[in-house]
LOPA-572436 format. One record per atom (N, C-alpha, C): residue number from 1; chain; atom name; x negated, y negated, z. Coordinates in nm, 2 decimals. Each point is the difference from the previous one (the first is absolute). Layout:
BEGIN
(node NUM 'A' 'CA' (X Y Z))
...
END
This chain:
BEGIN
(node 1 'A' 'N' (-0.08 0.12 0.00))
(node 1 'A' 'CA' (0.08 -0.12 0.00))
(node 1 'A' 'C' (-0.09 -0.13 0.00))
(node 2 'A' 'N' (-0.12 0.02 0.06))
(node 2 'A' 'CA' (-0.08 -0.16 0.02))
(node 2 'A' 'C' (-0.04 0.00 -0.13))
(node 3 'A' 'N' (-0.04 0.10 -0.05))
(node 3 'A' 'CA' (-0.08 -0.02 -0.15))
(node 3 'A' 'C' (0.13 -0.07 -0.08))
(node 4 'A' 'N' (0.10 0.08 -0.01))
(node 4 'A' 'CA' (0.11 -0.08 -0.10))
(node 4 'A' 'C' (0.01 -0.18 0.04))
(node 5 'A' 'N' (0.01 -0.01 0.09))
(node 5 'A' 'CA' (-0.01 -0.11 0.05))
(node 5 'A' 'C' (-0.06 -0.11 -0.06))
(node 6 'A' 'N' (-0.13 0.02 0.06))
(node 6 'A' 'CA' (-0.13 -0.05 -0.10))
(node 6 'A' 'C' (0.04 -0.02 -0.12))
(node 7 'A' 'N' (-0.01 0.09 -0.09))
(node 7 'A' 'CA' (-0.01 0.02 -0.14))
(node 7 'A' 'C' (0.10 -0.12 0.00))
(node 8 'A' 'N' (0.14 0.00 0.08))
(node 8 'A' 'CA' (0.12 -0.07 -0.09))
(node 8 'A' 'C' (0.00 -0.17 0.07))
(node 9 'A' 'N' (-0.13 -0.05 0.14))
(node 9 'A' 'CA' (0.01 -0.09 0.03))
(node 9 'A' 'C' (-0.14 -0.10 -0.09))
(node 10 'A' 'N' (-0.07 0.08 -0.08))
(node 10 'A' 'CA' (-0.04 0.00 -0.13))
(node 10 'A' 'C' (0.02 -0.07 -0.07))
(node 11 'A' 'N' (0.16 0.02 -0.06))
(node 11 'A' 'CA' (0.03 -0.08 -0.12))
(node 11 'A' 'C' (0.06 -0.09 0.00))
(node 12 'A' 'N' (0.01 -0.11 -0.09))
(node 12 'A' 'CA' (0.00 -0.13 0.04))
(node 12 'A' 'C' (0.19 -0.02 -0.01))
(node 13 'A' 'N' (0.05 0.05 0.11))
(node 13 'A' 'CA' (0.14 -0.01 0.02))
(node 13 'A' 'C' (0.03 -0.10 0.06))
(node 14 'A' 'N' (0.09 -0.07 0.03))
(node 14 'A' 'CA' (0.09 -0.04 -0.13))
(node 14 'A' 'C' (-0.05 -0.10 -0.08))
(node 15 'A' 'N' (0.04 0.03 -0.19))
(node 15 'A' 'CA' (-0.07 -0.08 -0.09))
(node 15 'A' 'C' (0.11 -0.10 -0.04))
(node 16 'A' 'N' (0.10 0.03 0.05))
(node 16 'A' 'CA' (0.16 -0.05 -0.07))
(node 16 'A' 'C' (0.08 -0.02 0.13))
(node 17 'A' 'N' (0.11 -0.07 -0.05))
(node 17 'A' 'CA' (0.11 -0.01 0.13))
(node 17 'A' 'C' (0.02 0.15 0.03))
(node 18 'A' 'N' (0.08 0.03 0.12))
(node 18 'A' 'CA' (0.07 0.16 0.02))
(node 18 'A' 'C' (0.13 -0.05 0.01))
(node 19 'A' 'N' (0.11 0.10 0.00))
(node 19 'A' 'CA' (0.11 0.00 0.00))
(node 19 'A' 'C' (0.05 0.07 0.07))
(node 20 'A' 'N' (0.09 -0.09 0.08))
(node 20 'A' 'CA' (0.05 0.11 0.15))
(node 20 'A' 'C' (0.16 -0.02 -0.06))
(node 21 'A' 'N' (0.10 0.11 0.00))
(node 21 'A' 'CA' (0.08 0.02 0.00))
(node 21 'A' 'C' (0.13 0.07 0.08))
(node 22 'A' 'N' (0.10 -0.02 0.03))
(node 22 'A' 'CA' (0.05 -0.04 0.14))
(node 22 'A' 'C' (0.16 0.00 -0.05))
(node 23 'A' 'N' (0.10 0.02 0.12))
(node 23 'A' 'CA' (0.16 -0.01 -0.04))
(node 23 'A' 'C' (0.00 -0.11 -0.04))
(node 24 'A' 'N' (0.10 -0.02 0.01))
(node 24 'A' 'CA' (0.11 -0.12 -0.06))
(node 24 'A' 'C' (-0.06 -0.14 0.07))
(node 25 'A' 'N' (0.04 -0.13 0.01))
(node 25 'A' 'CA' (-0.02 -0.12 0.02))
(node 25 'A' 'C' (0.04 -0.03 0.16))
(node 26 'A' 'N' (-0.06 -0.03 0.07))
(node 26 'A' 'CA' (0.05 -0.06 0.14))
(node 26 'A' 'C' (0.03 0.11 0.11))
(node 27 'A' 'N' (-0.05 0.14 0.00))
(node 27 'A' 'CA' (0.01 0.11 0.13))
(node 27 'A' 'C' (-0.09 0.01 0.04))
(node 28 'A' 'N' (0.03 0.01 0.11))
(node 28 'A' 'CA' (-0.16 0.10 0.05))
(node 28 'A' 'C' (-0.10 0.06 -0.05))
(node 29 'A' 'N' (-0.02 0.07 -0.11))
(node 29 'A' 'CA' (-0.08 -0.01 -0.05))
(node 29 'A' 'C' (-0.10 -0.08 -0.14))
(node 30 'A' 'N' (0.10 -0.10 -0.03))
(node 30 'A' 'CA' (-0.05 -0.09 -0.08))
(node 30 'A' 'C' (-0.09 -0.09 0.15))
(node 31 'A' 'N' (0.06 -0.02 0.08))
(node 31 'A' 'CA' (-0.07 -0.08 0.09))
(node 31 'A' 'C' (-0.14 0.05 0.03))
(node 32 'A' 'N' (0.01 0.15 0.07))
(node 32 'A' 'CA' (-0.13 0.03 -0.01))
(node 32 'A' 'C' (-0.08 0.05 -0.09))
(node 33 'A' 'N' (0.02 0.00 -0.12))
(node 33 'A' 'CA' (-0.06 0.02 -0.09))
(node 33 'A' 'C' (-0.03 -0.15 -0.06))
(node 34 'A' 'N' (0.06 -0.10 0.01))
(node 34 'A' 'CA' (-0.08 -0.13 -0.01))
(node 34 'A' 'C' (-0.14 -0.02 0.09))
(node 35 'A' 'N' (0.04 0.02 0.14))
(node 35 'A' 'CA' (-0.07 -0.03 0.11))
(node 35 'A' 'C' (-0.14 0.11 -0.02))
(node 36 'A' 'N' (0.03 0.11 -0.05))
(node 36 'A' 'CA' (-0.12 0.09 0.00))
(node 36 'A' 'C' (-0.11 -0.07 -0.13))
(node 37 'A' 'N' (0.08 0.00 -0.10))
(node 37 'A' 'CA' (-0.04 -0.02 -0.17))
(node 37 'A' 'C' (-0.08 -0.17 0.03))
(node 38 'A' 'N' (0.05 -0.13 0.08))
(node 38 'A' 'CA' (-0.05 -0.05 0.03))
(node 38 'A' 'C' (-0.20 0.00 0.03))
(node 39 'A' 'N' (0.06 0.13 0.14))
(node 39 'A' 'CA' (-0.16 0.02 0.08))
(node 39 'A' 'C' (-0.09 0.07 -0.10))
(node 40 'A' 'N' (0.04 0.07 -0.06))
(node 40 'A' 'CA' (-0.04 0.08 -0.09))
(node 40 'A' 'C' (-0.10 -0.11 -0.13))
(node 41 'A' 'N' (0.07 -0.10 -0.03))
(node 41 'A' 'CA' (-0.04 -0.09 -0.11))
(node 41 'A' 'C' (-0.13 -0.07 0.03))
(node 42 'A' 'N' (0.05 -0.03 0.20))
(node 42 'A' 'CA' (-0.13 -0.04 0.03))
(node 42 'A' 'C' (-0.10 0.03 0.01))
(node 43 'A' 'N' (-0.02 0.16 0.06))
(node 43 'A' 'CA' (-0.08 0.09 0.02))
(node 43 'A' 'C' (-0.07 0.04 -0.12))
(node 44 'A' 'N' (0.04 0.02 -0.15))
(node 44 'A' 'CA' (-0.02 0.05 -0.10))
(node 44 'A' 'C' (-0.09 -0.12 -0.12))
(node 45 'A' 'N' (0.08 -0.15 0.04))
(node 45 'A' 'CA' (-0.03 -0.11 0.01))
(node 45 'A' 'C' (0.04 0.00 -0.19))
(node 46 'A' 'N' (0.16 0.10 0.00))
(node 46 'A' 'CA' (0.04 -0.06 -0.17))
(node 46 'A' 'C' (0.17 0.05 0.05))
(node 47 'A' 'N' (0.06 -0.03 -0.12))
(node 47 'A' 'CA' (0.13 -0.07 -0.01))
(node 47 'A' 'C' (0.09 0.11 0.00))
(node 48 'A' 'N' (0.08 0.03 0.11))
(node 48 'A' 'CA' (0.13 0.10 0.04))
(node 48 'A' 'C' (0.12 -0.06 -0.05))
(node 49 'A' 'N' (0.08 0.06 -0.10))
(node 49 'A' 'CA' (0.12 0.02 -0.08))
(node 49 'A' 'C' (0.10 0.10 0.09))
(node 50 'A' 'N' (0.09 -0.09 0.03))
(node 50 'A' 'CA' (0.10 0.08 0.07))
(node 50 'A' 'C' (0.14 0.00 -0.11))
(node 51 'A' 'N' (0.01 0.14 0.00))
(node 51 'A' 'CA' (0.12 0.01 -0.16))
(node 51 'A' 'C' (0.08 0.10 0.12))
(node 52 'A' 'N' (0.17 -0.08 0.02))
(node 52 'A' 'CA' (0.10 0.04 0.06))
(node 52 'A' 'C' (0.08 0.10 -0.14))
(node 53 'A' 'N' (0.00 0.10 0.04))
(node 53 'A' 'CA' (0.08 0.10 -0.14))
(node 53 'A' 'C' (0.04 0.15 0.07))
(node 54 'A' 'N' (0.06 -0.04 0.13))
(node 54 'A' 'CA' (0.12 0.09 0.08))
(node 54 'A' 'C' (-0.09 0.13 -0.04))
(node 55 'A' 'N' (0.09 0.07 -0.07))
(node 55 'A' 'CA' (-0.08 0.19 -0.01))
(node 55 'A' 'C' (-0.07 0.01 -0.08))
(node 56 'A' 'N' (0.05 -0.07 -0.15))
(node 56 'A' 'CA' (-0.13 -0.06 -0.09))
(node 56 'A' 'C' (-0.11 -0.01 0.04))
(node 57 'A' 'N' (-0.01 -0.01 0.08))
(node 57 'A' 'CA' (-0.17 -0.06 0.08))
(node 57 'A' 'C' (-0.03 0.13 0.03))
(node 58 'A' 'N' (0.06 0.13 -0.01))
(node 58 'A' 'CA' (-0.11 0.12 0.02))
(node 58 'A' 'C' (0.01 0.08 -0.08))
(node 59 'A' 'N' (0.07 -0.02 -0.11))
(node 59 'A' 'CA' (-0.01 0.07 -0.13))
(node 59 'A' 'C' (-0.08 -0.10 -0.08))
(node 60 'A' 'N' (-0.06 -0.12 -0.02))
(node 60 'A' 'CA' (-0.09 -0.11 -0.01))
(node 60 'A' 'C' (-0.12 0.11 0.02))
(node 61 'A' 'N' (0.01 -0.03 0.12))
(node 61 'A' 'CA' (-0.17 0.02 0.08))
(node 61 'A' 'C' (-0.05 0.18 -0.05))
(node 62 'A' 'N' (0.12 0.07 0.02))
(node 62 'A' 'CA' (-0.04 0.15 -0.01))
(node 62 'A' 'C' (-0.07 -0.01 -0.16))
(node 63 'A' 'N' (0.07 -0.08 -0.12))
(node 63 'A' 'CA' (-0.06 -0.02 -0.14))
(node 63 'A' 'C' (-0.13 -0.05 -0.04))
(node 64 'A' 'N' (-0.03 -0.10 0.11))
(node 64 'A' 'CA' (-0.11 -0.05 0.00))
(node 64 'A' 'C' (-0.14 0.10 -0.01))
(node 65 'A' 'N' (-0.10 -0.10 -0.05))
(node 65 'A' 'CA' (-0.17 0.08 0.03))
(node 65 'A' 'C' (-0.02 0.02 0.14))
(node 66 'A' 'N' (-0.02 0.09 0.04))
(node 66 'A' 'CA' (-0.07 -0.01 0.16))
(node 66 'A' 'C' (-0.12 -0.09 0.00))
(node 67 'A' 'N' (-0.04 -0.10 -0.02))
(node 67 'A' 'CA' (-0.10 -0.08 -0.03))
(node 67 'A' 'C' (0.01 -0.08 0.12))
(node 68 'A' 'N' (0.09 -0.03 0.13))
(node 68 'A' 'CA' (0.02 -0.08 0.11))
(node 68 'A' 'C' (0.05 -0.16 0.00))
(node 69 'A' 'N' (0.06 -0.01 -0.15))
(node 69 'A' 'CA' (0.04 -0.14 -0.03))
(node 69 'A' 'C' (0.12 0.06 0.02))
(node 70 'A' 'N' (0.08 0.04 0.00))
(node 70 'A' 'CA' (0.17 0.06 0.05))
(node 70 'A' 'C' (0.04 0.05 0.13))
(node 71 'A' 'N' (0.02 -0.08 0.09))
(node 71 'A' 'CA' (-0.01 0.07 0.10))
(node 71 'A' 'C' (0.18 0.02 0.06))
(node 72 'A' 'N' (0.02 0.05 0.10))
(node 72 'A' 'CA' (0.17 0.05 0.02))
(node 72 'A' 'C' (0.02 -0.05 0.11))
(node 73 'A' 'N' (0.09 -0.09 0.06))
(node 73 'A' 'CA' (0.00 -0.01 0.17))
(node 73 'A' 'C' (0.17 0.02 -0.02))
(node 74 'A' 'N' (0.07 0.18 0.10))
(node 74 'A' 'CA' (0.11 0.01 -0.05))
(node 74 'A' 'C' (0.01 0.06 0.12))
(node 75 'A' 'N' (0.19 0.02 0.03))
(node 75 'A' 'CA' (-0.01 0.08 0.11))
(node 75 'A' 'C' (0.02 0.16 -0.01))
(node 76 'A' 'N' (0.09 0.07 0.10))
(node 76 'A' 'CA' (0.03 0.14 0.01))
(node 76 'A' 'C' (0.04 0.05 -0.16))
(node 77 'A' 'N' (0.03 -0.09 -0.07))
(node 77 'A' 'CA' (0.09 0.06 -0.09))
(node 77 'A' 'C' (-0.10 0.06 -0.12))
(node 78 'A' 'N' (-0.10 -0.06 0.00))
(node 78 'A' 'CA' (-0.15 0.09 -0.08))
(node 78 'A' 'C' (0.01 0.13 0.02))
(node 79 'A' 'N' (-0.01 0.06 0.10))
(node 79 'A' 'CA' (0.02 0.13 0.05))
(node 79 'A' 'C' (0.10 0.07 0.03))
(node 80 'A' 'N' (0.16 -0.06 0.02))
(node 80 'A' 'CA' (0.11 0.04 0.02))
(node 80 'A' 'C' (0.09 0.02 -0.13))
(node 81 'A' 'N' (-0.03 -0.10 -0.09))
(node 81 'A' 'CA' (0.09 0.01 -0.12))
(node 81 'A' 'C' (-0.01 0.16 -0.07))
(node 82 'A' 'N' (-0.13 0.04 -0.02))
(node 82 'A' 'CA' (0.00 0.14 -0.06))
(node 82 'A' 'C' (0.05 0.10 0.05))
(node 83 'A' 'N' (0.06 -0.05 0.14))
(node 83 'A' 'CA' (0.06 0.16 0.05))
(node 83 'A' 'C' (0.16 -0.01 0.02))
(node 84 'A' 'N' (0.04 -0.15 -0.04))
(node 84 'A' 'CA' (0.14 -0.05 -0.01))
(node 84 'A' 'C' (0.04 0.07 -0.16))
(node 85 'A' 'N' (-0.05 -0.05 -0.10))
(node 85 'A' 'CA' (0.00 -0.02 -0.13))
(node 85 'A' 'C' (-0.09 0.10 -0.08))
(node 86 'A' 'N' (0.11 0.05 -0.13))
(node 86 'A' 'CA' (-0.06 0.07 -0.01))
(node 86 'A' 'C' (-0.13 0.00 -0.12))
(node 87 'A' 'N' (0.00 -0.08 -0.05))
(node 87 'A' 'CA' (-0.12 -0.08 -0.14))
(node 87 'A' 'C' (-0.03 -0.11 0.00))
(node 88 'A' 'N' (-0.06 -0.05 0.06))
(node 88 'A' 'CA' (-0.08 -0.10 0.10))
(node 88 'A' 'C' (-0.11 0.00 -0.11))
(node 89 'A' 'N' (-0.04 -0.13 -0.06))
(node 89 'A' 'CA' (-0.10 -0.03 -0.11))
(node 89 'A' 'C' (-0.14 0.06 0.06))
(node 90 'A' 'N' (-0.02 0.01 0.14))
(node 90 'A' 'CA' (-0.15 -0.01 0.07))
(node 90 'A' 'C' (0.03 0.10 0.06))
(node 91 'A' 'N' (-0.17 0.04 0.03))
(node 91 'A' 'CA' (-0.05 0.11 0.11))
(node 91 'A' 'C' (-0.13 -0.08 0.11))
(node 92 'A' 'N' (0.13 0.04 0.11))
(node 92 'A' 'CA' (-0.06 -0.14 0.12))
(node 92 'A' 'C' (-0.19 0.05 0.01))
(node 93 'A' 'N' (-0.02 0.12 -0.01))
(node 93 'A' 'CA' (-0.13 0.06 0.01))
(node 93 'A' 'C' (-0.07 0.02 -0.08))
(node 94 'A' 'N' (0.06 -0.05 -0.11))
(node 94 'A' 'CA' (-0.14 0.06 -0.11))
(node 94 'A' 'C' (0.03 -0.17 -0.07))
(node 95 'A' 'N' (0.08 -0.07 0.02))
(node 95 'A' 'CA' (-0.01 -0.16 -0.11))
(node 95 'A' 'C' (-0.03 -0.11 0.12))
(node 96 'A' 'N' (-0.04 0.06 0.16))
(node 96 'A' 'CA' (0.02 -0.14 0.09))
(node 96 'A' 'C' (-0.12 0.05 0.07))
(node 97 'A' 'N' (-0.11 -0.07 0.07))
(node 97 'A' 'CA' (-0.10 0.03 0.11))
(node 97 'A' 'C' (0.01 -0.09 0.07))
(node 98 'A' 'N' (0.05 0.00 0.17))
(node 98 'A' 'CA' (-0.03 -0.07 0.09))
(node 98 'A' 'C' (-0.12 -0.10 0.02))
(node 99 'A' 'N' (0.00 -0.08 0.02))
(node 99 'A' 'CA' (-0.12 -0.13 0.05))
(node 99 'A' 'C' (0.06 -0.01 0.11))
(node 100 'A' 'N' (-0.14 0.01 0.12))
(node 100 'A' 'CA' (-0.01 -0.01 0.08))
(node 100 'A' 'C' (-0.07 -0.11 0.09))
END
């Protein structure tokens, strides 16, 4: 795990804005997903895109490059929708990896 690390704190990330994507406009999670994507801009010291697009926002993200410019801030329903429904565009485990 340290070596991956390395290798990936290496490259010159981030070269471009990132895009954090998030429910709908004005909940709880737009808020903290502003407030994170904020600290994150400063820490990174380049430009966080917050795009409100309800469930869109994880059939978005699952399509995306794994490249770390797409990122997901979503709640239970990433993991709950597939065992509600039965053809669910995404597979929470093989199209999403946790950041920690």
């Amino acid at each position: 795990m340290l070596a991956v690390a390395a290798a990936a704190s290496a490259q010159n990330y981030p070269e471009k804005p990132i895009r954090v994507y998030t429910t709908g406009v004005g909940g709880s999670s737009d808020l903290s997903t502003r407030l994170i994507a904020q600290a994150m801009g400063g820490a990174f010291a380049q430009r966080m895109i917050v795009e409100n697009r309800a469930l869109v926002s994880v059939e978005t993200v699952a399509g995306a490059a794994p490249d770390g410019y797409s990122l997901l801030h979503y709640s239970n329903v990433l993991w709950l929708m597939p065992l509600l429904q039965a053809n669910v565009p995404w597979d929470t485990f093989r199209d999403f990896a946790p950041i920690v």
